[in-house]
C-alpha positions in Angstrom: 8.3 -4.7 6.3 9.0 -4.6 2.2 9.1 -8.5 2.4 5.8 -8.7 4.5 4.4 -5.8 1.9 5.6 -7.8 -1.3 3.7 -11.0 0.2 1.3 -9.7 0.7 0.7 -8.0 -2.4 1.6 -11.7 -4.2 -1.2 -13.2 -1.9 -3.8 -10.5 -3.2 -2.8 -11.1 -6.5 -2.8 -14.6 -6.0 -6.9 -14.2 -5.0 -8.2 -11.9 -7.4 -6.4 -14.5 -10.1 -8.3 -17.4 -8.3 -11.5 -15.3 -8.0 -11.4 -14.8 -11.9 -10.8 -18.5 -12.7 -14.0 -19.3 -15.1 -16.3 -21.2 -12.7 -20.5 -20.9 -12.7 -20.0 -19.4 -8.9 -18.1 -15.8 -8.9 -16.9 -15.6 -5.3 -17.2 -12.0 -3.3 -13.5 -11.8 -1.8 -13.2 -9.5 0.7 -10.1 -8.9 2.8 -10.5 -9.1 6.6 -8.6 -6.9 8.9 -7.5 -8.6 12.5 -10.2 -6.8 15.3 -12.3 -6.0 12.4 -14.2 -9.9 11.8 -17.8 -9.3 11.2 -19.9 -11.9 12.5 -20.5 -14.2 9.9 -16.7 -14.6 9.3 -16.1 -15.3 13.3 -19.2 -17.7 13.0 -17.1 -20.3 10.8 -14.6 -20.7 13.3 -16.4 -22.4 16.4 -13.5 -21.9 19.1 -13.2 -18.7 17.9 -12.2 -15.7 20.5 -11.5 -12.2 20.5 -7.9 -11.4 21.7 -7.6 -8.4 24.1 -4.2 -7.5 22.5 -5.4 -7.0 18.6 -7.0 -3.2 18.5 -10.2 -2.9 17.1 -11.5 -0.2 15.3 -10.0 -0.8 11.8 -12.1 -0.5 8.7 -14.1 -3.5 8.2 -13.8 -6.0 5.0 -12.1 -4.4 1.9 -13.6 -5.5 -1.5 -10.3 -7.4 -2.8 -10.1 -5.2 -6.3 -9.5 -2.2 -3.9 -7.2 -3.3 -1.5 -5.3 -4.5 -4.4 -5.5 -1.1 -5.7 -3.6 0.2 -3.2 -0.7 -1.5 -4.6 -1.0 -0.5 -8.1 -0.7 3.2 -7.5 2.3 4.8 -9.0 2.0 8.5 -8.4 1.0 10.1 -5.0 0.9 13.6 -3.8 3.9 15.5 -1.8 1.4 15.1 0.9 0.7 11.1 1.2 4.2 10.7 0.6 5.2 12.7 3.3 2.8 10.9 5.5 4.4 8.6 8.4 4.2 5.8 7.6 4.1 6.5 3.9 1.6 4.8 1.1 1.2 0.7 1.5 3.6 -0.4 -1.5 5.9 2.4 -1.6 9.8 2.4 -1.2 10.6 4.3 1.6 14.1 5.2 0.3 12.5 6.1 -3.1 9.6 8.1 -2.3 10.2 10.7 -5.0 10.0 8.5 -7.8 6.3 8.4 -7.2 5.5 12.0 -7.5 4.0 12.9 -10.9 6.0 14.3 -13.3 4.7 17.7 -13.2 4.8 18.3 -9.2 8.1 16.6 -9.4 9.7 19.5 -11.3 8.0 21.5 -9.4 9.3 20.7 -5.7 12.7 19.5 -7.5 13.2 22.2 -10.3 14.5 18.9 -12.3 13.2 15.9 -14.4 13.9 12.8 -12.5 16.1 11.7 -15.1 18.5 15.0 -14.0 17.6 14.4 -10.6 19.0 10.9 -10.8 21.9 12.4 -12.3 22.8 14.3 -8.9 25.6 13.0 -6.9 23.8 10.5 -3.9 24.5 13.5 -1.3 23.0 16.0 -3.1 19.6 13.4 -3.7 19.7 12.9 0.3 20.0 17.2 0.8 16.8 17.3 -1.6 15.1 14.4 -0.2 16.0 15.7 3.0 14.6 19.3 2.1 11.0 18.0 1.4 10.8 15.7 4.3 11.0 12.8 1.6 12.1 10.1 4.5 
């Protein structure tokens, strides 16, 4: 999943850069979740079918600047990184390095440089601890 993540955070990346090339025509990029196609993007594909097997119900189009966003969040609460399946762009086996500072010492008692200090059994116990998995 961390490969398919880091793709597609390069191909986001890849289309805001394109989107900001200095042409007369700004494009709107949008990114289109699978059994979320709005019309207008189904109409440009003539043989075009729904499939029973993709669920529908996601959000529709995403304004490319916010999905990307996603991606470029460092720090998240004890909450959203507790949260199965955690944030998009997140190391799962390093989901304490992206509390803030402040909460960190406050769930931890330590810095993160200290807590990077600990022995890798007593980081799991921790990690363990505050459901950090």
């Amino acid at each position: 999943e961390t490969d398919f993540v880091e793709r597609y955070k390069l191909t986001l990346q890849t289309a805001l850069a394109y989107s900001e090339l200095d042409t007369k025509e700004k494009p709107d990029m949008v990114v289109v979740n699978a059994g979320a196609e709005p019309t207008e993007f189904k109409c440009l594909f003539p043989w075009w079918k729904d499939r029973e097997d993709v669920p529908a119900g996601k959000p529709g189009p995403t304004p490319l600047d916010e999905e990307l966003k996603k991606f470029l969040q460092t720090e998240f609460t004890l909450q959203e990184l507790q949260a199965k399946p955690p944030p998009i762009g997140c190391d799962p086996l390093r989901l304490e390095q992206y509390l803030s500072n402040t909460e960190f010492k406050a769930i931890f008692n330590m810095s993160k440089k200290e807590f990077l200090n600990l022995q890798a059994w007593k980081q799991i116990k921790l990690k363990q601890k505050h459901d950090l998995f």
